[in-house]
C-alpha positions as CSV (number, residue, x, y, z in Angstrom):
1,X,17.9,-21.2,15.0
2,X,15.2,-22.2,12.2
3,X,13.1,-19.7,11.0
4,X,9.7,-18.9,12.4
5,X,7.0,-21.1,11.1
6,X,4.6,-18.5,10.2
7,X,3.2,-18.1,6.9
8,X,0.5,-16.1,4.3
9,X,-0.5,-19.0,2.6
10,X,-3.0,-17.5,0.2
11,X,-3.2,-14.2,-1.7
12,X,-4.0,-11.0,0.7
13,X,-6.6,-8.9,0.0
14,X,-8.2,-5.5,0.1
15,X,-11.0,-3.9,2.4
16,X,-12.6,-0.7,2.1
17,X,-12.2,1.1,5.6
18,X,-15.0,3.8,5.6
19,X,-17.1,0.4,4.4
20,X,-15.3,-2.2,6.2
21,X,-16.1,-4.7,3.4
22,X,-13.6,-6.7,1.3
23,X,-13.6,-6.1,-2.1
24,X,-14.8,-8.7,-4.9
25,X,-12.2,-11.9,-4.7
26,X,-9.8,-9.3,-2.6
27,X,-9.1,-7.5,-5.8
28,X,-7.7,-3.7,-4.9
29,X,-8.3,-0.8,-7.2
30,X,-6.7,2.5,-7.5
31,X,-10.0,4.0,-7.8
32,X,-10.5,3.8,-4.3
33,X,-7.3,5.3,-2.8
34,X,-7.4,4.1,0.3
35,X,-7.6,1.0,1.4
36,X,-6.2,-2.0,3.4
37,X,-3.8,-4.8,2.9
38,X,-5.4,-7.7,4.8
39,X,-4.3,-11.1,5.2
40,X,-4.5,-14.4,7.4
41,X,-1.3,-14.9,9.0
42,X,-1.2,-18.5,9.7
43,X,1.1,-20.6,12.2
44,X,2.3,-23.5,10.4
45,X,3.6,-25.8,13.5
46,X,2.6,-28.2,15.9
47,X,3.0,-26.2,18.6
48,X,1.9,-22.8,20.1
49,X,4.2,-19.4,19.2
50,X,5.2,-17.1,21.6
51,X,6.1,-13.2,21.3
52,X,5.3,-13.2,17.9
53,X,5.7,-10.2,15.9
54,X,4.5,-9.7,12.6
55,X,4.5,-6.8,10.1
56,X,4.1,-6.0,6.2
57,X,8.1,-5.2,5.0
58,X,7.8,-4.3,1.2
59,X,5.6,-3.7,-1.8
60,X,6.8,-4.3,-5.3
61,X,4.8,-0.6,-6.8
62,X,6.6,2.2,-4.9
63,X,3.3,3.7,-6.2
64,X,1.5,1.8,-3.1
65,X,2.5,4.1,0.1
66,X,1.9,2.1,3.4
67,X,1.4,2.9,6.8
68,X,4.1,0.9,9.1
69,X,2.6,-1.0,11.6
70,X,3.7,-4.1,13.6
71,X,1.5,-6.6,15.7
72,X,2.5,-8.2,18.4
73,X,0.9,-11.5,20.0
74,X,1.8,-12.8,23.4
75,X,0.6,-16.5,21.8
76,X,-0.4,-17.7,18.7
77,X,-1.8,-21.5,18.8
78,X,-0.4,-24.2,16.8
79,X,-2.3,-24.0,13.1
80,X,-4.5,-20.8,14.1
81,X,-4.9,-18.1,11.4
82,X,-4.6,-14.4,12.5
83,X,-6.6,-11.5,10.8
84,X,-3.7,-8.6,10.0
85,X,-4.3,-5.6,8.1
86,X,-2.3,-2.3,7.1
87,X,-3.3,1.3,5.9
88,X,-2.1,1.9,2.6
89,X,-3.1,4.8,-0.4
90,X,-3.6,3.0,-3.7
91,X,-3.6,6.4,-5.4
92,X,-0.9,6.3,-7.3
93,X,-0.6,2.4,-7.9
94,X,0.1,0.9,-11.2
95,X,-2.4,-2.4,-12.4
96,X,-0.9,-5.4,-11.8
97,X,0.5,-8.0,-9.7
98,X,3.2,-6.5,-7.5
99,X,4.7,-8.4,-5.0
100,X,4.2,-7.6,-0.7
101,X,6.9,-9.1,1.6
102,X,5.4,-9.5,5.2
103,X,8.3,-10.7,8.0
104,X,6.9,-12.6,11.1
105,X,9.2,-13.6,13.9
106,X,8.6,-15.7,17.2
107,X,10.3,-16.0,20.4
108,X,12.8,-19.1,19.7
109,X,13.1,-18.8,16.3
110,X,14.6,-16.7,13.2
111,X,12.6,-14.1,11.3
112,X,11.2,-15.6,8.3
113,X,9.7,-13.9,5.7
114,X,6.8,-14.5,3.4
115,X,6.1,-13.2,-0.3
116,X,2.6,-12.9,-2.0
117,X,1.2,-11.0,-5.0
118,X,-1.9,-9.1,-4.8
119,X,-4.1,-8.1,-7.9
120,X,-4.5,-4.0,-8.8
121,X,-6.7,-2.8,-11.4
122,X,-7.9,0.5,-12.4
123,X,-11.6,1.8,-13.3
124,X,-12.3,4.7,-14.7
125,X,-15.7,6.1,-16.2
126,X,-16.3,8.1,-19.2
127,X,-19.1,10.3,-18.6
128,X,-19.0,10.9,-22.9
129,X,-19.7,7.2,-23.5
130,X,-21.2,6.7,-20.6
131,X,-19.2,3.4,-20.3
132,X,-16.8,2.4,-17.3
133,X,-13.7,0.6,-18.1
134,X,-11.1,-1.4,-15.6
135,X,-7.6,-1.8,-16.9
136,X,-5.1,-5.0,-16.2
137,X,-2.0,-6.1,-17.6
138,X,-3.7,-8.5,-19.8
139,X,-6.3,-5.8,-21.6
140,X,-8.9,-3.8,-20.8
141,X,-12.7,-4.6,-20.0
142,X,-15.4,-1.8,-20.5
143,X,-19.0,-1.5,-19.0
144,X,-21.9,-0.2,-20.3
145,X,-25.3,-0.1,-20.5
146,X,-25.8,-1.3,-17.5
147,X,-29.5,-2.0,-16.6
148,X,-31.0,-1.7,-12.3
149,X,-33.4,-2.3,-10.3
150,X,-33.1,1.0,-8.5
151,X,-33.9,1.4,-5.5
152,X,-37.7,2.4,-3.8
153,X,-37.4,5.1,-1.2
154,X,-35.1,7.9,-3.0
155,X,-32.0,8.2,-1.3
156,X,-29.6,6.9,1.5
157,X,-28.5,10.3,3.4
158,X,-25.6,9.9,5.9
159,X,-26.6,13.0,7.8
160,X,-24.8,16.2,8.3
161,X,-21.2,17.3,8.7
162,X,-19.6,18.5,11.1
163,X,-19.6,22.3,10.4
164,X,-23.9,22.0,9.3
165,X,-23.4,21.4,6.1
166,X,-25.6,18.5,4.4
167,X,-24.2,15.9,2.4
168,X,-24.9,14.1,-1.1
169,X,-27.2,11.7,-0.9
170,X,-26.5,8.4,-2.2
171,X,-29.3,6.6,-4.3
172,X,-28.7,3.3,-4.2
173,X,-28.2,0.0,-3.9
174,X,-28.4,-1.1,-7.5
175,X,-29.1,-4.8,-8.8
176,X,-28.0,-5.0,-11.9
177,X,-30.3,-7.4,-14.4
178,X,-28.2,-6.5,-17.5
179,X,-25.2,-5.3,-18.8
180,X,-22.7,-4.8,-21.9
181,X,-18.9,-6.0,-22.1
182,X,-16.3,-5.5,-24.3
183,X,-12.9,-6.8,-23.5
184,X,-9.8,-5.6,-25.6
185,X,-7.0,-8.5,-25.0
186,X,-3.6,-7.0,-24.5
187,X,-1.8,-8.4,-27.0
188,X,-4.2,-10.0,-29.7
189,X,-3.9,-13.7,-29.3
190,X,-4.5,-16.4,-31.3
191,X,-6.1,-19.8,-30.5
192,X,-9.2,-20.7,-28.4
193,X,-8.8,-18.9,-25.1
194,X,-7.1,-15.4,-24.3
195,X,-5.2,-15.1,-20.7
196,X,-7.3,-14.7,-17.7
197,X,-7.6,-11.6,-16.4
198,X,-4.4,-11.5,-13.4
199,X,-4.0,-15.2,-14.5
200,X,-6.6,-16.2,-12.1
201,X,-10.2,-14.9,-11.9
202,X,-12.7,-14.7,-14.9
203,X,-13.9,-11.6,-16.4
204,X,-16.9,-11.3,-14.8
205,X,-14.6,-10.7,-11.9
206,X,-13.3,-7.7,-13.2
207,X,-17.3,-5.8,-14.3
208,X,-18.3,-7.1,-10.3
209,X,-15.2,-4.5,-9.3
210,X,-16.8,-1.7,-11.2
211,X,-20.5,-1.9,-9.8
212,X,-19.0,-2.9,-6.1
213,X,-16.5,0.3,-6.9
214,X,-19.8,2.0,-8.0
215,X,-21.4,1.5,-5.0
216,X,-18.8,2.6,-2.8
217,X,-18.0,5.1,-4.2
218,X,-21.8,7.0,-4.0
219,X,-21.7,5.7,-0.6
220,X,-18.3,7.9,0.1
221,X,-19.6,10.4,-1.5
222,X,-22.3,11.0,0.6
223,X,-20.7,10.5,3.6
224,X,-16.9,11.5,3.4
225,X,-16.8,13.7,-0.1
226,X,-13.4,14.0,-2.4
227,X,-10.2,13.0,-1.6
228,X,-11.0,9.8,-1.3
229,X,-11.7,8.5,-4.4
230,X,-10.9,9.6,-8.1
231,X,-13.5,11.9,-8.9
232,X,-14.5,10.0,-12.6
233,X,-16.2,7.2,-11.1
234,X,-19.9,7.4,-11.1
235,X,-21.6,5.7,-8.3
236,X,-25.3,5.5,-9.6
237,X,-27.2,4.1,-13.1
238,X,-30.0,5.6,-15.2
239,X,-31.2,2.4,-17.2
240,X,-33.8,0.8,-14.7
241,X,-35.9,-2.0,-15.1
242,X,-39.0,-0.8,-14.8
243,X,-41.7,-2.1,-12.6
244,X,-39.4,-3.6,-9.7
245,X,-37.8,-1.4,-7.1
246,X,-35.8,-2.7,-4.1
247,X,-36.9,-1.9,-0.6
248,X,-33.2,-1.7,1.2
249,X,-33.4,-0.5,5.1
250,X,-31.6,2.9,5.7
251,X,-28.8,3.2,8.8
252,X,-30.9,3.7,11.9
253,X,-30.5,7.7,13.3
254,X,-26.9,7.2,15.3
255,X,-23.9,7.6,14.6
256,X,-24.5,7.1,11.0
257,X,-20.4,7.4,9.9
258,X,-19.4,4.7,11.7
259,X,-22.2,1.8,11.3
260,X,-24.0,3.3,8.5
261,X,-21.8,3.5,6.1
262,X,-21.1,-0.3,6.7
263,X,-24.7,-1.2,6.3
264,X,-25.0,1.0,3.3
265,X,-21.6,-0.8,1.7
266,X,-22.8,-4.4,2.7
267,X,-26.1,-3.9,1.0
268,X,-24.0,-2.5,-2.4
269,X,-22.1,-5.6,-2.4
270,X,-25.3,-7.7,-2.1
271,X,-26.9,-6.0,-4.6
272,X,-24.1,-5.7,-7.5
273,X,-23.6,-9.7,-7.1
274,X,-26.1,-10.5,-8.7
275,X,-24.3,-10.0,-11.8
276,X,-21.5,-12.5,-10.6
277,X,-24.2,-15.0,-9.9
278,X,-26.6,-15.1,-13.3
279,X,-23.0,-14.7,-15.2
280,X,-22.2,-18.7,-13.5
281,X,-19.2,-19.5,-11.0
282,X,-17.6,-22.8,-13.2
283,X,-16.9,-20.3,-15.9
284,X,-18.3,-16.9,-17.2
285,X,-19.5,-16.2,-20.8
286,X,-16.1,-15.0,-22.0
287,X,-14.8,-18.5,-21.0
288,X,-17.5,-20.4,-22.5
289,X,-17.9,-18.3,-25.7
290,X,-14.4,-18.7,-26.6
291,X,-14.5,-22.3,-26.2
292,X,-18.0,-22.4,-28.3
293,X,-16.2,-20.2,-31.4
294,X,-12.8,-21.6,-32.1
295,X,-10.7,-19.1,-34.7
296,X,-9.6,-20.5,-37.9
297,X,-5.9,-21.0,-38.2
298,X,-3.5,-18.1,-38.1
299,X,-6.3,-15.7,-37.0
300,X,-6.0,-13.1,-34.0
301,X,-8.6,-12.3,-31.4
302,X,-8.9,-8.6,-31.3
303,X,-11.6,-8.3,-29.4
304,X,-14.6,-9.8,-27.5
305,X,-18.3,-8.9,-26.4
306,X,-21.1,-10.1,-24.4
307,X,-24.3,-9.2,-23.9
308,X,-26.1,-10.3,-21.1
309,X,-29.6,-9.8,-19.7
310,X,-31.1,-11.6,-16.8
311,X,-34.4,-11.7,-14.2
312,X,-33.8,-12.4,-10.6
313,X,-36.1,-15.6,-10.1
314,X,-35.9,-14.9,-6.0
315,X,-34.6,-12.1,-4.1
316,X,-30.8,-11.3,-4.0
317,X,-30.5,-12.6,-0.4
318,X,-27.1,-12.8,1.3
319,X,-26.1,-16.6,1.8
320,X,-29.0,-17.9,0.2
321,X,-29.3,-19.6,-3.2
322,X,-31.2,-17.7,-5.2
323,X,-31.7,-18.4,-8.5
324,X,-31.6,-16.0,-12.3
325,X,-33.3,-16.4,-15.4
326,X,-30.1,-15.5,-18.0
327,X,-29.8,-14.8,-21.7
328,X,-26.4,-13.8,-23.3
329,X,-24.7,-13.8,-26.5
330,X,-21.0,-13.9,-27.2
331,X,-19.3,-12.0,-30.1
332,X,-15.8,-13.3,-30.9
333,X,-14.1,-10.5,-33.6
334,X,-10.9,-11.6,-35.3
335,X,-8.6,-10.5,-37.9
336,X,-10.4,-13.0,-40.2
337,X,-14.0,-12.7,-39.2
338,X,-16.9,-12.4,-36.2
339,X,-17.9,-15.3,-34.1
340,X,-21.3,-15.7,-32.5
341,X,-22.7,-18.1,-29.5
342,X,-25.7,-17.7,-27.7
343,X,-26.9,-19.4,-24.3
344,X,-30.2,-19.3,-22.1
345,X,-29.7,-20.6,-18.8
346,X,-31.0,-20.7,-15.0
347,X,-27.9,-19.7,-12.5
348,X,-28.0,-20.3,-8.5
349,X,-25.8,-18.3,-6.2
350,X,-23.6,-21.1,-4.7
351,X,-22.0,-18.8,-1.9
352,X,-24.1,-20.1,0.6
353,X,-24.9,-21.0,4.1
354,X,-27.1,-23.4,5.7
355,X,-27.1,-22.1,9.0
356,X,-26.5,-19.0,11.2
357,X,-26.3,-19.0,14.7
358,X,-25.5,-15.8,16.8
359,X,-24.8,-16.5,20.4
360,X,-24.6,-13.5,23.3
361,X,-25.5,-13.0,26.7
362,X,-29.1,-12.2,27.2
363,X,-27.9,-9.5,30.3
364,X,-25.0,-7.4,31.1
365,X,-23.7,-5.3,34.3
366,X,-22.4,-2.7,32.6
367,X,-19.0,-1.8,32.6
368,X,-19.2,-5.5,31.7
369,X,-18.3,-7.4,28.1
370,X,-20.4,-7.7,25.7
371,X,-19.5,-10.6,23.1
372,X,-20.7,-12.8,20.4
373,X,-20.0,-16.2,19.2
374,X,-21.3,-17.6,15.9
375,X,-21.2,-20.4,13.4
376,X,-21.5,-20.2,9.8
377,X,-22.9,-23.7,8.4
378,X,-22.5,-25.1,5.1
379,X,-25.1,-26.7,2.6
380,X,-22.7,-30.1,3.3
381,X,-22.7,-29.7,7.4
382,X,-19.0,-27.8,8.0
383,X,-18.6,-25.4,9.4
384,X,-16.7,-22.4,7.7
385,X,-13.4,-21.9,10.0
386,X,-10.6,-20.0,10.9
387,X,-9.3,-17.8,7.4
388,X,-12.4,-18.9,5.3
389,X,-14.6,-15.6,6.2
390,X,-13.8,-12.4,6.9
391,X,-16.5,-11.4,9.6
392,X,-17.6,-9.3,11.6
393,X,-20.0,-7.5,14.2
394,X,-21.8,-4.2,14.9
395,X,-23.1,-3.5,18.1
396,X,-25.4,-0.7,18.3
397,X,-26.1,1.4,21.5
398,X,-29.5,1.9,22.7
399,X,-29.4,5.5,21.5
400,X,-27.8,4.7,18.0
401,X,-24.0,4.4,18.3
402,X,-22.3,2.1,16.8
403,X,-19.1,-0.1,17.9
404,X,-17.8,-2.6,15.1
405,X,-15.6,-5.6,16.3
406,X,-13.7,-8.3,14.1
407,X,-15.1,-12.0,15.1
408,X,-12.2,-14.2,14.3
409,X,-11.5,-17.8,14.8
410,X,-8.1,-17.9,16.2
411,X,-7.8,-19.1,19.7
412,X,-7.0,-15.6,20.8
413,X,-8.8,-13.0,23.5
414,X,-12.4,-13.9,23.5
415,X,-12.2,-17.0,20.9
416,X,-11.4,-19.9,23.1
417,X,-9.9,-22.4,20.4
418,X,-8.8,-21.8,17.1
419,X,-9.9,-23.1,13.4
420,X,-13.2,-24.8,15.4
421,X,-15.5,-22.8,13.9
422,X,-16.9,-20.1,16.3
423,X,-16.0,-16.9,15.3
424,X,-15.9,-14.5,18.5
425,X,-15.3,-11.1,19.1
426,X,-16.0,-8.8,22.4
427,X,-16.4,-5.1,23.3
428,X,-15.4,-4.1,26.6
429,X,-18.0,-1.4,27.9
430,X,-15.5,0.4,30.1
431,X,-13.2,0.8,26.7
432,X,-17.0,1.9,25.1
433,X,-17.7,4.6,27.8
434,X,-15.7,7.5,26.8
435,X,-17.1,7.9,23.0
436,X,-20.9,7.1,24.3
437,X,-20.4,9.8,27.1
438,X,-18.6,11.9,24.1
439,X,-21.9,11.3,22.2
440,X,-24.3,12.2,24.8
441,X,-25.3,8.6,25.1
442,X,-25.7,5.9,27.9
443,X,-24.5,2.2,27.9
444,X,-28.1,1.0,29.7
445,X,-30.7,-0.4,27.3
446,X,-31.3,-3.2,24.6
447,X,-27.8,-3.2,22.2
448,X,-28.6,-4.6,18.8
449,X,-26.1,-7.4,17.3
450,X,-25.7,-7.6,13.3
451,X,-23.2,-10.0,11.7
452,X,-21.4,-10.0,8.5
453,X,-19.1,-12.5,7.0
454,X,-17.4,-12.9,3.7
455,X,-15.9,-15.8,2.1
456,X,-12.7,-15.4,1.4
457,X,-10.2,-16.8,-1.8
458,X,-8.3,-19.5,-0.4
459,X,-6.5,-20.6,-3.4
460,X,-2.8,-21.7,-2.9
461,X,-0.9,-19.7,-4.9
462,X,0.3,-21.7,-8.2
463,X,-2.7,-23.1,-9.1
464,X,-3.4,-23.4,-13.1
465,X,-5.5,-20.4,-14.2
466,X,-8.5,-22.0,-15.3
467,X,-8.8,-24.3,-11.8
468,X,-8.2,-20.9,-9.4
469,X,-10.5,-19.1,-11.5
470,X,-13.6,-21.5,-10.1
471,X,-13.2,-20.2,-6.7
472,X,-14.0,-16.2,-5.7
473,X,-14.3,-14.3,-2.6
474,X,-15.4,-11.9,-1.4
475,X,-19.4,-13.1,-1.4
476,X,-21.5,-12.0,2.0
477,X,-22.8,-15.4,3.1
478,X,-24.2,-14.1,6.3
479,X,-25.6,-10.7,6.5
480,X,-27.9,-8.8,8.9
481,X,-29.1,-6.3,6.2
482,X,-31.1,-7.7,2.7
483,X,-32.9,-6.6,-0.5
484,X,-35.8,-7.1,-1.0
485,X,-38.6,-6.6,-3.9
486,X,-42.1,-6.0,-2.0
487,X,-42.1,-3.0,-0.4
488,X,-45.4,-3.8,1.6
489,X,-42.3,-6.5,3.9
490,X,-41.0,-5.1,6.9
491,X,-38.1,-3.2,6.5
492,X,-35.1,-6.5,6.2
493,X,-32.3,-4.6,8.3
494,X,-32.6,-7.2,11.3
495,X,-30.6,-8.0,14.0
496,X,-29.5,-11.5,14.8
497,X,-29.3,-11.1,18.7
498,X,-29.6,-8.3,21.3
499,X,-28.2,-8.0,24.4
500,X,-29.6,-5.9,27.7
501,X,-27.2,-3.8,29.8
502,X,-27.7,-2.9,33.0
């Protein structure tokens, strides 16, 4: 028998479970200890699979500690892309690219086993220097003085727990208009250009980890508390912009664990991009500065700053291409001497859509289904398909509890055809009963539906550095929650649909 023609074509990548969102270009980080090992499983035939059986064998750092699990698929369509994930502590993981073995095996055919590397780092904060660093096999890049536009109304409170005792508040989200980075190359180098950071994404990369990590972080904090997290890392900023607040909807009253701490992790994400977008997609100031300060012959590069400092011509909006106003300078320092380049620039976020649309029934006998379909549209008319997003949906009770589903694009359950471009997802009520009955709650009422999607890195493994850094994940291009600047604008938590059950 051949072997089954199953495959993870591109590099897995992390999500934050108490969040639910990926984190920046899939990167995982041990300051978040626990996260999950996601990837598309893809079917690489001409024909339909059957019995299929798929589950994550291996990883290279014993230092990663995974939670078995196995998934089994009566059918997986010829050239459809399944959504797999697996529990795994990160506590103890060492940065760089160790390598994950995943097995898949169908009826008819062999087991056949596919190997991919996924990218660990490590942030810390010092609270002395007030600087954050993340560490990599190919050096180390710190963070500091990081300037915000904080946010308007205070704090972001997840509630109470369970035994009456209040929580930290979280005070965010942040944007960030300005920051400070230093990378220290591991070893020196000589020449033009240093190794990219993992040998694939640029550095700005690696500072969009910290604030995401940041954000999460106060988030957990507020919700969860220790044990989740390494205790070093700050999640808040005290150099503010002043002038300009963001005005950033709170989780409706519910159940405020579940779909709050989602909507409170989305709006982080969308928030600490903006430093991704004014630093530029084609190549970030390290990149350029380099190639504007070439070292005379024989000298080392010991060491590399930039300064950057930028306004937000629009509003950070999810999926929308808003622009920034940039200034930043590049400091080259070599065993010979100090190079200098400045640039001022205008930057537009190119993770975009053209077009959202968010299908559902507009009633439902309850202990019916409720389900969504929706479309993602490019600037250029496509559709994103298949293992280009990871999305998904909250549905929200009439009396506050929320239900989060994965929409996927895989011919299978409630998607009809696979890799067409209508991501789908359901949720059964009679499955939904027992925790709104639990929560003193009733299924009859308006349900509120939000959407989320995030691009993901599709890169083929072996691409030249410089090429694969041009592409990053991990970029909401459809979200139900924004920033915003005026806070005299209705709150911009809305939902895309809403469905009546009765």
């Amino acid at each position: 028998m051949s072997a089954t023609p199953m495959a993870v074509q591109t590099r897995p990548f992390a999500i934050e479970p108490f969040t639910n969102v990926m984190l920046p270009d899939g990167i995982f980080d041990n300051a978040l200890y626990k996260l999950r090992i996601a990837c598309h499983y893809t079917n690489t035939s001409g024909s339909d699979l059957t019995n299929v059986t798929v589950y994550l064998e291996s990883v290279g750092d014993p230092g990663i500690v995974v939670t078995g699990q196995t998934y089994t698929f009566a059918r997986i369509p010829a050239g459809a892309s399944v959504l797999v994930s697996w529990a795994a502590d990160f506590q103890h993981a060492s940065p760089g690219k160790p390598l994950v073995s995943f097995v898949a095996r169908a009826d008819g055919f062999t087991s056949a086993r596919t190997i991919r590397q996924i990218f660990v780092s490590q942030t810390r904060y010092d609270e002395t220097t007030k600087t954050y660093s993340i560490q990599i096999p190919e050096g180390r890049l710190e963070l500091s003085k990081v300037t915000v536009v904080p946010p308007a109304k205070g704090e972001w409170w997840a509630g109470e727990k369970p035994d009456g005792e209040k929580r930290k508040p979280w005070h965010g989200p942040y944007v960030p208009t300005g920051c400070t980075l230093v990378w220290v190359p591991n070893p020196a180098y000589p020449g033009t250009h240093g190794e990219l950071p993992f040998e694939d994404p640029w550095w700005k990369v690696l500072a969009l980890i910290i604030l995401v990590i940041a954000a999460i972080v106060g988030i957990i904090a507020a919700a969860v508390g220790a044990g989740t997290f390494h205790v070093g890392i700050k999640g808040e900023f005290e150099e503010t912009d002043p002038g300009v607040v963001t005005e950033c909807c709170k989780p409706a009253p519910g159940d405020v664990l579940k779909g709050g701490l989602t909507v409170a992790g989305v709006a982080g994400v969308i928030a600490s991009v903006a430093l991704a977008v004014a630093l530029s997609d084609e190549a970030d100031p390290h990149w350029r500065g380099q190639e504007a300060t070439p070292p005379g012959p024989g000298e080392l590069t010991v060491g590399e700053r930039v300064e950057a400092h930028w306004k937000l011509l629009d509003e950070p909006y999810a999926g929308k291409p808003y622009r920034t106003e940039v200034r930043w300078s590049y400091e080259r320092t070599t065993t010979g001497g100090v190079y200098h380049h400045q640039v001022a620039e205008e930057q537009t976020n190119i993770h975009v859509t053209d077009e959202v649309k968010v299908v559902t029934p507009d009633t439902v006998t309850s202990p019916g289904t409720l389900w969504v379909r929706s479309t993602f549209t490019r600037p250029d008319s496509t559709l994103f398909s298949g293992p280009d997003l990871y999305t998904f949906v909250l549905f929200r009770a009439p009396q506050g509890l929320y239900f989060l589903v994965p929409l996927t694009d895989d011919g299978i359950g409630f998607d009809d055809s696979a890799s067409d471009g209508v991501y789908t997802g359901g949720l059964r009520l009679r499955e939904a009963l027992p925790e709104l009955k639990k929560a003193g709650q009733s299924p009859y009422g308006i349900w509120k539906v939000y959407v989320f999607a995030q691009d993901v890195n599709r890169v083929a493994p072996g691409t030249p550095p410089q090429i694969a850094a041009q592409t990053i994940g991990g970029f909401f291009v459809a979200s139900a929650v924004q920033i915003a600047f005026d806070p005299n604008l209705p709150c911009p938590l809305e939902a895309q649909s809403s469905i009546k059950v009765v």
